[in-house]
ZAMARGU-4260 file (C-alpha; in steps of 0.2 Angstrom, whole numbers, plus 5000, padded with zeros to 4 digits):
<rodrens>
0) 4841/4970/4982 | 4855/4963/4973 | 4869/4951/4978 | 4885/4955/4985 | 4900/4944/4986
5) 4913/4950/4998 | 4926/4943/5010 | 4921/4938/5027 | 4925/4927/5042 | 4914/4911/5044
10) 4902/4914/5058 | 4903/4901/5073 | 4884/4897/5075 | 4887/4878/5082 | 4891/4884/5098
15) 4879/4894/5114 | 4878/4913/5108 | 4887/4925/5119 | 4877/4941/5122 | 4892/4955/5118
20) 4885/4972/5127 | 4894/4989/5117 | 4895/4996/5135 | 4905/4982/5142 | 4916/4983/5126
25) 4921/5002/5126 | 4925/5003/5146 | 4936/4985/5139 | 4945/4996/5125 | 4948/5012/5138
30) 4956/5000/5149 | 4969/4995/5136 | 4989/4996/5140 | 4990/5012/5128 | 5007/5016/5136
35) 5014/4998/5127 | 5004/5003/5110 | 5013/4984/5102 | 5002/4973/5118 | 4987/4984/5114
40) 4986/4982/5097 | 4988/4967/5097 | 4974/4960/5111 | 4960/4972/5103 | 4965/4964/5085
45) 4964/4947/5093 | 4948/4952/5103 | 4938/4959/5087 | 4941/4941/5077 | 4934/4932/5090
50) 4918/4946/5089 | 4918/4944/5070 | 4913/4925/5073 | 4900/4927/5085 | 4883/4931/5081
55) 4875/4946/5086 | 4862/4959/5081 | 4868/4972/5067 | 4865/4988/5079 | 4876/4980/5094
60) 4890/4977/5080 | 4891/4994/5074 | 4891/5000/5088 | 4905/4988/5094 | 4915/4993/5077
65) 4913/5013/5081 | 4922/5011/5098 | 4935/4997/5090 | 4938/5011/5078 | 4943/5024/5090
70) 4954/5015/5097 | 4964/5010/5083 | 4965/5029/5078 | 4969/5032/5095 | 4983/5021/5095
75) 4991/5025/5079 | 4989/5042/5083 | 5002/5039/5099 | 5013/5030/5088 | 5030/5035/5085
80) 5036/5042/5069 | 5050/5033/5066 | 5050/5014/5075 | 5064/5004/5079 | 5065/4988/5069
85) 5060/4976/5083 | 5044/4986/5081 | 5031/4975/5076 | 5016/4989/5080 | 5013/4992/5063
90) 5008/4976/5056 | 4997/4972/5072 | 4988/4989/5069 | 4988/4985/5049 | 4979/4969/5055
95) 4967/4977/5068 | 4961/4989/5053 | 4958/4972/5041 | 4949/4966/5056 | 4937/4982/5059
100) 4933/4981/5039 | 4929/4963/5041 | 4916/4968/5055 | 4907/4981/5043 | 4908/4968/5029
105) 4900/4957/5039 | 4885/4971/5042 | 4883/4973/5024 | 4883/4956/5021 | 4869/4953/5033
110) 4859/4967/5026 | 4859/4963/5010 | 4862/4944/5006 | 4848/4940/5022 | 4832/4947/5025
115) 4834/4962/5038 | 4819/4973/5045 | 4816/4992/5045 | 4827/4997/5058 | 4843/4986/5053
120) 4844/4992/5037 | 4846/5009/5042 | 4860/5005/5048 | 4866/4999/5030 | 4873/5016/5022
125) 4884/5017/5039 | 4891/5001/5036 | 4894/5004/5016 | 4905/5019/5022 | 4913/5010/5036
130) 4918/4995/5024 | 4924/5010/5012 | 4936/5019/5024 | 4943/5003/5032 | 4947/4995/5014
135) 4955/5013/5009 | 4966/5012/5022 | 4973/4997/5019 | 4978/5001/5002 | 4985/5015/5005
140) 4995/5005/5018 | 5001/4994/5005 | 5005/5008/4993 | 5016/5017/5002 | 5025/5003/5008
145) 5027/4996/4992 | 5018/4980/4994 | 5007/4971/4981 | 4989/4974/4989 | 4977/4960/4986
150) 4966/4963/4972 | 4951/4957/4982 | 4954/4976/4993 | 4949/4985/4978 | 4936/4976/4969
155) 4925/4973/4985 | 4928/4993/4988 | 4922/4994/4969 | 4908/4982/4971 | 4902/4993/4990
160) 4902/5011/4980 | 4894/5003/4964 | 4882/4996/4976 | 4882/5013/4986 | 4878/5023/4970
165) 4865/5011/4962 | 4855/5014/4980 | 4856/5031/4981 | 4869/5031/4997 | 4883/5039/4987
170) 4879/5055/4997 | 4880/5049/5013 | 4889/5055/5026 | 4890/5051/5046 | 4903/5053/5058
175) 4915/5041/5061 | 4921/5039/5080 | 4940/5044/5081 | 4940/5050/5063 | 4926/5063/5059
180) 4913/5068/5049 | 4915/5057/5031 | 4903/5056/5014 | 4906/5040/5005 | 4909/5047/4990
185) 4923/5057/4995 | 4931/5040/5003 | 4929/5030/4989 | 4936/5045/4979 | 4952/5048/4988
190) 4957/5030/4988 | 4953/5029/4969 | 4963/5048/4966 | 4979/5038/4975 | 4976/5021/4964
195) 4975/5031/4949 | 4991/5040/4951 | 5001/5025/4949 | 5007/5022/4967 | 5020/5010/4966
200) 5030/5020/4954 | 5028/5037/4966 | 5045/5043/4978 | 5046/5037/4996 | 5033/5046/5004
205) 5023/5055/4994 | 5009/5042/4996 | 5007/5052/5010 | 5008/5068/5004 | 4995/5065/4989
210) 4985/5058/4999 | 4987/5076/5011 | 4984/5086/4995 | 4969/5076/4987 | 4960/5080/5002
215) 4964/5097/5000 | 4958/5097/4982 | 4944/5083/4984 | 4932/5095/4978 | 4941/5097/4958
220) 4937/5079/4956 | 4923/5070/4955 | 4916/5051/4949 | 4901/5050/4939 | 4892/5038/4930
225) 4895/5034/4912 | 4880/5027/4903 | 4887/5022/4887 | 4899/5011/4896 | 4914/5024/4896
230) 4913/5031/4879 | 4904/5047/4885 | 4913/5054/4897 | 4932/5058/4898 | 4940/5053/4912
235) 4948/5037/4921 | 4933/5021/4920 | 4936/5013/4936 | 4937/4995/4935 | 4943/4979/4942
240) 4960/4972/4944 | 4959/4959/4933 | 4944/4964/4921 | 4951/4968/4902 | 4951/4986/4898
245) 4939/4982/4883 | 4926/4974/4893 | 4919/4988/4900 | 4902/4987/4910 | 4885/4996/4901
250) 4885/5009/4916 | 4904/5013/4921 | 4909/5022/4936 | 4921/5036/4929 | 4933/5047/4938
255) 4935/5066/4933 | 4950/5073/4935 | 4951/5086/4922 | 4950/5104/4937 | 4963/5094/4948
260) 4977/5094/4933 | 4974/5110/4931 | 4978/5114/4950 | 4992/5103/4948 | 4998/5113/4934
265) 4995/5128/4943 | 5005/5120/4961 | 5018/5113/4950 | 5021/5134/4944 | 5022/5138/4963
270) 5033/5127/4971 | 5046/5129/4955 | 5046/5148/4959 | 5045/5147/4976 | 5053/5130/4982
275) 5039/5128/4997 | 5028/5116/5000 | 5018/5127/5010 | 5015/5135/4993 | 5004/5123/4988
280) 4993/5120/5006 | 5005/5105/5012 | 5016/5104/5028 | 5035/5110/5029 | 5043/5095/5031
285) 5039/5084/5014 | 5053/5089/5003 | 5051/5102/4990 | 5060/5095/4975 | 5051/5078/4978
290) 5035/5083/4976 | 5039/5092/4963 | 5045/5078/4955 | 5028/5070/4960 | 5017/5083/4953
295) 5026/5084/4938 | 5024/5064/4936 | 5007/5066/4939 | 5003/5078/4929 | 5012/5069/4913
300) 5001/5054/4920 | 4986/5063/4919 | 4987/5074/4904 | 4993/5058/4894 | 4991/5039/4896
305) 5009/5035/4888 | 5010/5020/4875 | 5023/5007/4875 | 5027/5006/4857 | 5033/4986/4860
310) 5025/4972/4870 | 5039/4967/4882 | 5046/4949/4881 | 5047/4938/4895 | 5064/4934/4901
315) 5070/4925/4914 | 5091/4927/4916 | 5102/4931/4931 | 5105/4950/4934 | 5117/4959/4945
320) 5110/4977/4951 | 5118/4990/4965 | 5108/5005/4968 | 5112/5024/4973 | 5123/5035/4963
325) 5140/5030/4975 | 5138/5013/4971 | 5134/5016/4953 | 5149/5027/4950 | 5160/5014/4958
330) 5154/4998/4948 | 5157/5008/4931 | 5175/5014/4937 | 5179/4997/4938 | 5176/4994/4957
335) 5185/5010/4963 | 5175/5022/4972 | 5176/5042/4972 | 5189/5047/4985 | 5187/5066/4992
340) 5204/5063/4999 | 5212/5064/4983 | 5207/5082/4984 | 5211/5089/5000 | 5231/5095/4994
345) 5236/5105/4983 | 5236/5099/4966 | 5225/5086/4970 | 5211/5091/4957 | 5223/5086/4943
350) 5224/5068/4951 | 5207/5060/4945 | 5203/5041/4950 | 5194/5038/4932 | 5198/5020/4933
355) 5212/5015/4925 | 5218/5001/4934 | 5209/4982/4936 | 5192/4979/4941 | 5190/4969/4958
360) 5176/4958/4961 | 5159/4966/4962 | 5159/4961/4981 | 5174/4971/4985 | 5162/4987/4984
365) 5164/4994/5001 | 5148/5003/4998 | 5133/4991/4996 | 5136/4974/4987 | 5126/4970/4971
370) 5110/4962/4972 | 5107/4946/4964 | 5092/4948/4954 | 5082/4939/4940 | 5073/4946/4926
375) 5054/4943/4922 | 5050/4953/4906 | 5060/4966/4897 | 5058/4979/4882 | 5067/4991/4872
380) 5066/5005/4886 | 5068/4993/4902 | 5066/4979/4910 | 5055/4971/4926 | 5065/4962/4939
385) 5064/4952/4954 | 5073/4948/4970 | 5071/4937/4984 | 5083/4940/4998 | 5086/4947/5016
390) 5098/4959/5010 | 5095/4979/5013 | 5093/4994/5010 | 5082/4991/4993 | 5081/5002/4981
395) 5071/5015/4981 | 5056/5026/4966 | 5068/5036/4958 | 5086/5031/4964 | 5100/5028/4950
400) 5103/5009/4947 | 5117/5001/4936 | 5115/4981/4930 | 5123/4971/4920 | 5121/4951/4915
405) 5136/4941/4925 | 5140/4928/4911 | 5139/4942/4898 | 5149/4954/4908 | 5164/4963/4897
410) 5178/4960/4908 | 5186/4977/4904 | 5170/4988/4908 | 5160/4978/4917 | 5147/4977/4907
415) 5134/4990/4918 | 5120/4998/4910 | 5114/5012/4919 | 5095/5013/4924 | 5082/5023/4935
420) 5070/5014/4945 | 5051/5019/4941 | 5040/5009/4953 | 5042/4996/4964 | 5033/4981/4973
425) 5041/4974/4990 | 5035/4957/4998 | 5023/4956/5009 | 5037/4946/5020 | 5049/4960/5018
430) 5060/4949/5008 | 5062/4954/4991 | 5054/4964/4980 | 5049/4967/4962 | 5056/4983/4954
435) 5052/4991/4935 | 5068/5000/4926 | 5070/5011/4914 | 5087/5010/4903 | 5097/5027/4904
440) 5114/5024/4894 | 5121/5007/4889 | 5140/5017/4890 | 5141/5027/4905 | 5158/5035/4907
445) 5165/5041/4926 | 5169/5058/4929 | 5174/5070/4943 | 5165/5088/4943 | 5169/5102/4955
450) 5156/5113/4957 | 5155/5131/4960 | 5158/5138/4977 | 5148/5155/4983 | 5155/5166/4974
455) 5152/5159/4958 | 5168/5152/4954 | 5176/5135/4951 | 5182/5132/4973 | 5168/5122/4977
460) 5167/5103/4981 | 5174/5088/4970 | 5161/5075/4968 | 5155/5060/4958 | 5147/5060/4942
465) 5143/5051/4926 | 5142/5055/4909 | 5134/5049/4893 | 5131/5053/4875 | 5113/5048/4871
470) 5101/5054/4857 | 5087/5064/4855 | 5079/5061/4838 | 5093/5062/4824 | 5103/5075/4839
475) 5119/5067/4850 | 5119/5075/4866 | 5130/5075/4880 | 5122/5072/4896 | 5128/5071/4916
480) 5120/5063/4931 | 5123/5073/4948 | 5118/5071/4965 | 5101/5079/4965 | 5101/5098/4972
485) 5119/5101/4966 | 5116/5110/4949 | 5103/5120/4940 | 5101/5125/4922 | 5115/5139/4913
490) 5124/5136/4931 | 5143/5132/4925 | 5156/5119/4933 | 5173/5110/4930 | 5173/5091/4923
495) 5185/5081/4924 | 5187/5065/4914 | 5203/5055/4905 | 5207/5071/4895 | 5209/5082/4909
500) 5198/5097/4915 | 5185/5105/4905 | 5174/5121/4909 | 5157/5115/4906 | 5137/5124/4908
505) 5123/5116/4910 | 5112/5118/4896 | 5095/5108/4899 | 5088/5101/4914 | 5082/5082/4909
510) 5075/5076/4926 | 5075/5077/4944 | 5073/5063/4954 | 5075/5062/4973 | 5093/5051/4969
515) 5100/5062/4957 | 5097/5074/4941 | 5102/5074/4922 | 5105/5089/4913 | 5113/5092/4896
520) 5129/5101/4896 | 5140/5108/4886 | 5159/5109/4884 | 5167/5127/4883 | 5183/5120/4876
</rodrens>
């Protein structure tokens, strides 16, 4: 049986063995204080370290595992939805699951790498799927709160399925106390369906939400092996972290994914027409227009691996950055934010705060002050940047951006260039966080619209919007960013810029993100 190298706490042999009985462990976990879900958490984490030291047989430790296991279900089952920020919960559970995996690692370990009779290694496929749930968990943990996982989580979960397959335990399935009845396969799968998705560059939430509809759909995917070392078969050849693409083992593991695009074309059809997520099997409350923003990223992802036509330069200079469409719109109209007050009497409309009079300092933005930021890399379409700092909120997958270089900055515009943010890392300590943007417009102009009211007619609300002439091909076109759910395609409103009031329609919708949208317009005048 071949080698496995995985990572596990040193085992304390130097001192007496304690004799650890499963029965006196369970009645010590049901008499945990569940009512203070932070104390709990954190004894049972530090509990189970001081068990994945000691030596015992492999049947006692699985046994011991399956009832540490329900109690961490049970625990983030009672926890809040939304915790206050003195809530450390979270972490400690985060912790109790990394220290769950390490006791199943330890099994397979033992099993494999030591000689083991008949009846321990039974218990070997129920450790492999064990190990494989736990690591799962805690990179979806990490992908949906925007922290770099370490790239050990995903090559050890590689190296136990590639194991799993190569012994013929792919198939198994056993049930799991406090969780249910799982097949390895289809853990390995789902955690490789969410790394394959591009998680760091999905909207807030929708980890979640794919990780709801993957379930829903596991069976249009599948991972087979590849032979030829991934030349066969189309699909995704799952590989390490830091393995080179062209280095491809002779038998690849391969993920399929060819039915589920079609059912997320299909899905992406339903909740367009209808607006619902239950539409598409998933709960009420996740926001319609974010996941379709999500399936329609997904589905690009998926249909074609896109190819950035330059190698990006590394750059290291200072960058100033404010995030969210507010902000944006008062950095490029020269630190004067949108008034709705100017609006209220009237006449007002005609009275348009486009900026005309001196830029104060970017800290006098009563909104959110700019983020100092450094670059790491940049290309013709973006650039990657860093920030280390204790300053919130951060920006967020999708939210408008606008940057500019501080030395370089022109004194009478500011200098911003407008940006969207496409994925995003935080520290692990919660204190900064490495961000990916996408270039929008280096000449973003302020504008007021006012948008239709019910009727149809031009009495609806002022708000803030920007406007750019980019290209498409050899075409100039004229293009608005607006506050997302405010406008729709052929849906006509008023703009106002320097020149006055225009009647304008919207021609083309560009994007939708959960921060804002970008249609093409046109002028009627």
């Amino acid at each position: 049986m071949q080698k496995l190298q995985l990572t596990i706490p040193a085992q304390d042999r130097t001192g007496a063995a304690i004799r650890i009985k499963p029965r006196d462990v369970r009645e010590w976990l049901e008499n945990l204080p569940y009512l203070d879900l932070q104390r709990a958490a954190g004894i049972a984490s530090q509990q189970l370290r001081i068990m994945n030291r000691q030596p015992m047989t492999v049947t006692a430790r699985i046994e011991i595992l399956g009832d540490f296991l329900n109690a961490w279900q049970r625990l983030g089952v009672s926890r809040p939805t939304r915790a206050n920020g003195n809530d450390n919960t979270g972490a400690l559970l985060k912790r109790l699951c990394q220290d769950i995996c390490f006791g199943y690692k330890i099994v397979v370990n033992d099993l494999v790498n030591r000689k083991a009779g008949f009846i321990e290694i039974r218990q070997l496929p129920l450790a492999l799927l064990g190990a494989i749930y736990t690591l799962g968990l805690q990179l979806t943990h990490y992908y949906s709160h925007y922290q770099r996982a370490p790239r050990a989580l995903w090559s050890e979960c590689l190296a136990l399925f590639r194991f799993a397959v190569e012994h013929d335990h792919a198939d198994y399935h056993r049930e799991l106390p406090g969780v249910g009845n799982l097949q390895l396969d289809e853990c390995f799968r789902m955690t490789a369906l969410l790394r394959q998705s591009d998680p760091y560059r999905l909207p807030t939430g929708m980890v979640a939400a794919l990780n709801h509809y993957f379930r829903h759909h596991l069976a249009l995917s599948s991972i087979d092996v590849d032979q030829d070392g991934a030349n066969g078969l189309s699909g995704y050849p799952l590989l390490e972290t830091w393995r080179p693409s062209d280095s491809l083992q002779d038998a690849a593991l391969v993920l399929r994914v060819d039915e589920l695009v079609q059912q997320l074309a299909g899905d992406i059809d339903k909740l367009e027409q209808l607006g619902q997520t239950q539409a598409v099997g998933l709960p009420s409350n996740i926001p319609a227009s974010t996941l379709l923003h999500t399936f329609r990223q997904l589905h690009a992802l998926w249909e074609a691996k896109p190819d950035r036509k330059n190698d990006r330069e590394d750059a290291h200079t200072r960058i100033e950055l404010v995030n969210g469409l507010d902000s944006v719109y008062c950095m490029i109209n020269k630190g004067r934010c949108f008034d709705p007050s100017l609006f209220v009497n009237p006449g007002a409309q005609d009275i348009i705060d486009i900026g005309k009079r001196a830029a104060p300092e970017t800290g006098a933005n009563p909104l959110m002050p700019a983020f100092n930021c450094a670059s790491l890399n940049r290309g013709n379409g973006g650039v990657a940047i860093s920030y280390c700092g204790d300053q919130k909120p951060y920006p967020k997958i999708g939210q408008l951006v606008a940057l500019r270089r501080p030395t370089n900055a022109d004194i009478r515009r500011g200098g911003w260039v407008l940006a969207a943010c496409r994925w995003l890392v935080e520290a692990d300590s919660g204190n900064g966080f490495e961000m990916g943007l996408q270039y929008l417009s280096r000449d973003p102009q302020p504008v007021v619209i006012r948008l239709p009211d019910e009727t149809g007619l031009g009495g609806g609300d002022y708000q803030p919007a920007i406007t750019a002439i980019q290209k498409r091909g050899t075409e100039r076109i004229l293009t608005v960013i607006v506050r997302s759910d405010q406008l729709r395609e052929n849906r006509g409103f008023t703009l106002h810029d320097r020149r006055g009031p225009h009647a304008a329609r919207c021609a083309e919708q560009l994007e939708t993100e959960p921060g804002y949208q970008r249609f093409v317009y046109t002028l009627s005048d």
